[in-house]
C-alpha positions, 0 to 999 in steps of 0.5 A, a space after each residue: 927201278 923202284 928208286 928212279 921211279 920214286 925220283 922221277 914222281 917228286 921231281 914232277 918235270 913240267 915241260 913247255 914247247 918253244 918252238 915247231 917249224 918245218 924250215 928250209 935254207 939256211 936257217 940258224 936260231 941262237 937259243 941263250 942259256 936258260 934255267 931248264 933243260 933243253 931238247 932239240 927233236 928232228 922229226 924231218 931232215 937234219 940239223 947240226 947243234 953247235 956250242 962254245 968251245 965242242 965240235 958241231 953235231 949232226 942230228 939226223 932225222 928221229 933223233 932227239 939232242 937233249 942239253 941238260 944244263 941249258 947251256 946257250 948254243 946255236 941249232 942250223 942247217 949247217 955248221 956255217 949257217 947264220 944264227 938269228 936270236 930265239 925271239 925273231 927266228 920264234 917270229 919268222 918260223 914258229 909254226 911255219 910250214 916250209 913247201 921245200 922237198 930239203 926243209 927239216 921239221 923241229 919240235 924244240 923245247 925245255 923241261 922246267 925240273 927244281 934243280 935241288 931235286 933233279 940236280 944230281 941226275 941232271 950232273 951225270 948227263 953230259 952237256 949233249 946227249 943224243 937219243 934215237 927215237 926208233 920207230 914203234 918205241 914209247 919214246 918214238 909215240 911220246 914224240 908222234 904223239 907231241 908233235 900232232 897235237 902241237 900242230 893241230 890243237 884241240 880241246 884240252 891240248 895244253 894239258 895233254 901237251 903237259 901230260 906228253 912232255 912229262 912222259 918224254 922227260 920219264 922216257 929219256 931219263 930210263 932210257 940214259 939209265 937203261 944205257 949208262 947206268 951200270 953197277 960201279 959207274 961213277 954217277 948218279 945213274 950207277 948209284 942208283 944200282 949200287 945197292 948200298 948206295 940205293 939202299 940209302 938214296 930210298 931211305 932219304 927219299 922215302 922218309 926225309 921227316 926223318 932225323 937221318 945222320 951219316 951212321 944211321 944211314 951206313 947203317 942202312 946201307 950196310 957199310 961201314 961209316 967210311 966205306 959209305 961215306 967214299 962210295 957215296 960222294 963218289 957216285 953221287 957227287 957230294 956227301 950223304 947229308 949234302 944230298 939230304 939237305 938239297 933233298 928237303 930243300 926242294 920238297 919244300 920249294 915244291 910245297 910251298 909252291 902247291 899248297 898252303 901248309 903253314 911253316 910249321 908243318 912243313 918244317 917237320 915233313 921236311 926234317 926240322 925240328 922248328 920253324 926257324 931251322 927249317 927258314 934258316 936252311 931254306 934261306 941258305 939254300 934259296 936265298 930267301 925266307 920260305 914265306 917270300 920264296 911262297 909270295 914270289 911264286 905265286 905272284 909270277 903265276 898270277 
């Protein structure tokens, strides 16, 4: 799906593995909500995930559990066991090799996607979702692939590590909308092969320096103003210029974080007409002006 593909090249998922352990008994880690999604891969044994207020899951050997909102929960041996803090069980078990014949191997990790960018997909997931790596499929090799070069680093490993957990967050997010992804669904993924709705998505995708507005973009679509307008919120979860607005918004963050273009070149790649709508929209979305969203960036990765 063209669509999925052009979403998937802007929202650029930037992965980081937190932990890899093979581990026995009755381990537990208590990982807290963070900004990013999470994933859980059991590579061997099992595990059982547990979140406030939903029943324990089972994970068995080959599946991958991936939380796409990032929301705190437990990962255990068994839905009884004790949860240690992420920082000691980090101490304790990252990297360690357990001998025992019921140890379970771990690879853990998040996907640092903009939330203005990802956040209607990352909506349509539910808090848990469960994948089956199965053997000989590309997301089976990412994960073969991930976890050697994990364990035995090399020359170049953190970029291939990058590279790795970039195609594993393209692999899940096809594989979920290969599954769930069906015309007339009520979700971002159904949107996407809804063809008025698409038609409309890649049009704002493809050129959001445009001076988009609801009837040009029903237009586009094919529909009429209201027909397009009620599809649209449906599937996608908030209104045409609502998306648009969020769209730019996080092309912006990116630019800001990837390149020195000045204000004003970037207030007219992202659809405004000056420099001070273009600060004003970003200082209602982010909550600071672009120049300093650019500093505090840069400054956390110095």
């Amino acid at each position: 799906m063209q669509l999925l593909d052009d979403w998937l090249r802007e929202v650029r998922a930037e992965g980081l593995v937190l932990l890899r352990t093979r581990v026995a008994g009755a381990w537990g880690v208590a990982v807290p909500e963070r900004p990013a999604a999470m994933f859980h891969f059991v590579a061997e044994g099992r595990a059982v995930l547990r979140r406030a207020g939903a029943d324990p899951l089972a994970l068995q050997a080959g599946e991958l559990v991936l939380l796409a909102q990032g929301g705190a929960h437990d990962l255990a041996a068994t839905p009884r066991a004790r949860a240690m803090p992420l920082p000691r069980f980090l101490a304790l078990h990252d990297g360690v090799a357990d001998g025992a014949a019921a140890a379970s191997t771990l690879l853990c990790g998040e996907f640092a996607v903009d939330r203005a960018l990802a956040l209607p997909a990352l909506q349509a997931l539910p808090a848990a979702v469960v994948l089956r790596a199965d053997e000989a499929s590309p997301l089976a090799d990412t994960l073969r692939l991930l976890r050697q070069e994990v364990e035995a680093t090399g020359f170049g490993s953190p970029l291939v590590v990058r590279s790795l957990l970039a195609l594993l967050f393209a692999y899940l997010m096809r594989q979920w909308a290969a599954a769930h992804g069906a015309t007339g669904a009520a979700n971002w993924f159904g949107a996407l092969r809804s063809p008025a709705t698409a038609k409309a998505l890649a049009c704002m995708h493809a050129r959001p320096e445009h001076g988009w507005t609801v009837d040009a973009l029903a237009r586009e679509a094919g529909q009429s103003r209201a027909a397009f307008v009620r599809h649209f919120t449906r599937s996608v979860g908030e209104p045409p210029l609502a998306y648009l607005t969020r769209w730019r918004i996080g092309l912006a963050a990116r630019l800001l974080e990837s390149t020195d273009l000045r204000m004003a070149e970037l207030a007219w790649r992202t659809g405004y007409n000056s420099e001070p709508a273009f600060s004003r929209a970003f200082r209602r979305a982010r909550g600071m002006a672009p120049a300093h969203y650019r500093a505090q960036h840069r400054a956390a990765r110095a």
